[in-house]
N, C-alpha and C positions, 0 to 999 in steps of 0.2 A: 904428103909422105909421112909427116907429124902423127894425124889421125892413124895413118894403116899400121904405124909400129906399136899405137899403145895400142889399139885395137886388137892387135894379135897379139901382143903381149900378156894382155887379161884373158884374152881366150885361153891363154896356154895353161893359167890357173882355171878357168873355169871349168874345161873335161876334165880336171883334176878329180873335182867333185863329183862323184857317180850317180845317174839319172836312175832311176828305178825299171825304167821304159828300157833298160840294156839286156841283153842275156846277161845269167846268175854270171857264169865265167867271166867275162869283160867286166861286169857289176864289182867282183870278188876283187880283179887287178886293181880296179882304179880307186877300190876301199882303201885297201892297201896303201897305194901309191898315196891318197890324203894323209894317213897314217903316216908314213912317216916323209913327206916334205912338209908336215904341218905343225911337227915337234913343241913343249911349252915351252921347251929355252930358245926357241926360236930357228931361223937358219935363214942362210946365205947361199945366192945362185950365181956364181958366174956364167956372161952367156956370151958365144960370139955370136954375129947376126949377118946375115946373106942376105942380098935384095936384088932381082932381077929385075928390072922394065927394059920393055923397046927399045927402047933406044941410047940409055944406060944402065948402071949397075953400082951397088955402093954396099961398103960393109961396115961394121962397127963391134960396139961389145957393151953390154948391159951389167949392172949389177943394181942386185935385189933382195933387200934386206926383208924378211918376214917376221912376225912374231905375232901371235893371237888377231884380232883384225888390225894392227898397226903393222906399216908397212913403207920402206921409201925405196926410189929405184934409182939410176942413175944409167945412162944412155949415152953414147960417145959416136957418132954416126959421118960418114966420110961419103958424101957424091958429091962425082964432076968436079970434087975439087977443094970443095966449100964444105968445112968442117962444122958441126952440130951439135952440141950438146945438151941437155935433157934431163931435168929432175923432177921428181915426183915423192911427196911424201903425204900419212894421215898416221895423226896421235891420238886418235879417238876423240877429239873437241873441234880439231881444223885438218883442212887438205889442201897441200900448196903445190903448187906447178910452175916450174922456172924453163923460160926456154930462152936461148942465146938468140941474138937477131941474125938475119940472113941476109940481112940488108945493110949497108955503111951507114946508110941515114938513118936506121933505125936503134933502140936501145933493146937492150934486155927488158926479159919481163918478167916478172912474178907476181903471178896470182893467190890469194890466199883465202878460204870458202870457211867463217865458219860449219860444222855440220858433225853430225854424228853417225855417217857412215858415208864412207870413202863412195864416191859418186864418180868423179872421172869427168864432169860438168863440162871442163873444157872439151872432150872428144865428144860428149853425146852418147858414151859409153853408161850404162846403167845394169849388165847383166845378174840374171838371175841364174847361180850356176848350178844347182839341179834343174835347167829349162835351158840347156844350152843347142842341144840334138837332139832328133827325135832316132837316127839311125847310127849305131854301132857296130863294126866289124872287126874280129883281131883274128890275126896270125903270129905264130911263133916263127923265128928266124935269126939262129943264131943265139946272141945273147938278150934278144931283144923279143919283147912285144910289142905287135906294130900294130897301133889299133884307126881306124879310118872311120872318122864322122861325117855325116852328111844330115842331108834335110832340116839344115836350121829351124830354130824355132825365132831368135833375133835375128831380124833383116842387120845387125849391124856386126855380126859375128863373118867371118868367109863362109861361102858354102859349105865348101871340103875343107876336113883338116887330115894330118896325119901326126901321130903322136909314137915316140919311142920311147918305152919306161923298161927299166935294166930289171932281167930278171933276178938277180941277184942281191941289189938293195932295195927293187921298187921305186927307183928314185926317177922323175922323168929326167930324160935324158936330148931328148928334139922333139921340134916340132915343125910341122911343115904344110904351105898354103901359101892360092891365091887369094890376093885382093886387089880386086880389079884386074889392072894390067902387071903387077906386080906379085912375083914368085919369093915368098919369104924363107928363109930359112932359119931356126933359130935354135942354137945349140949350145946343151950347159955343159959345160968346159969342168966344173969342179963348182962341190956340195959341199959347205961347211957348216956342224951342226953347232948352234948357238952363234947370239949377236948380242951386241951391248944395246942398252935402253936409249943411248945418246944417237941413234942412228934416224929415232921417229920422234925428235925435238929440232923444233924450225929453228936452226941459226941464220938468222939474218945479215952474219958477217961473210957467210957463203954466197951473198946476194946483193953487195955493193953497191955496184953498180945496175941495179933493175930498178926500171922503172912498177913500183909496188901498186897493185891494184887487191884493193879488200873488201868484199862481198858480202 
């Protein structure tokens, strides 16, 4: 479940980024839409998060700090019971990933990569985000543009996506997809433009108790 959330979590930035292979129209939205989620003083997503499977269901809330390629996220996730937490950050020299244990016998972990572009190592995530879809389709409705991708071009992206950006500030607004058996839903709640530089420096007081692994 770990893998499918960042997994679609990067997807969500990567149709950000407009493929040239799109119609000029949808091309034109999603220029835009980089333009302004991409801001230099930075900016900040609140997200809440929907997850359907078979046989259960679990929600949560994201936050995701951006600024030029520096970047750190934080994930709050709740199934069956058994609460989740989740961090991810890159300062341009290192990229660290903390995940809470699931298990009593186990510990926390933190991973820490030096490297000079945010990789995602631990998911296997590596997207190139002009080569995200090869297929684009939008409709107007409402206050929204609803634009649907398909025909991946990374097997590790979901097939189908569906993407909602306001017409109004251009700002994405949801996103929506399977992976696998599981129906995501993930939706920003509130935009704030600018973030402090202290957001994409690894405090290791935030991570106590992890067992530190450095690559």
């Amino acid at each position: 479940m770990r893998k499918i959330l960042v997994i679609v979590a990067v997807a969500m930035m990567a149709v950000v980024s407009a493929n040239a292979q799109f119609p000029a129209n949808i091309k034109a939205v999603l220029d835009k839409c980089d333009e302004k989620m991409l801001p230099p003083s930075g900016l900040v997503m609140d997200i809440s998060v929907k997850m359907k499977m078979l046989v259960f269901s679990g929600s949560g809330t994201m936050k995701w700090y951006m600024k030029g390629d520096k970047s750190f996220m934080t994930m709050n996730m709740k199934v069956m019971g058994h609460e989740m937490k989740e961090e991810s950050g890159f300062d341009g020299k290192q990229e660290w990933e903390y995940h809470t244990a699931t298990d009593k016998k186990e510990r926390d972990s933190l991973i820490i990569t030096k490297t000079s572009v945010a990789k995602n190592n631990d998911y296997g995530v590596n997207i190139d985000y002009e080569k995200s879809y090869k297929t684009a389709k939008m409709k107007e409705k409402g206050l929204y543009y609803i634009i649907d991708f398909s025909d991946r071009i990374d097997p590790e992206l979901p097939k189908k996506m569906t993407i909602k950006i306001a017409k109004d500030s251009y700002y994405l607004r949801e996103i929506t997809t399977s992976v696998s058996v599981a129906k995501i839903t993930m939706t920003v709640t509130k935009v704030t433009k600018g973030c402090s530089d202290n957001w994409f420096k690894l405090d290791m007081n935030r991570y106590k108790n992890a067992v530190v692994v450095r690559k």
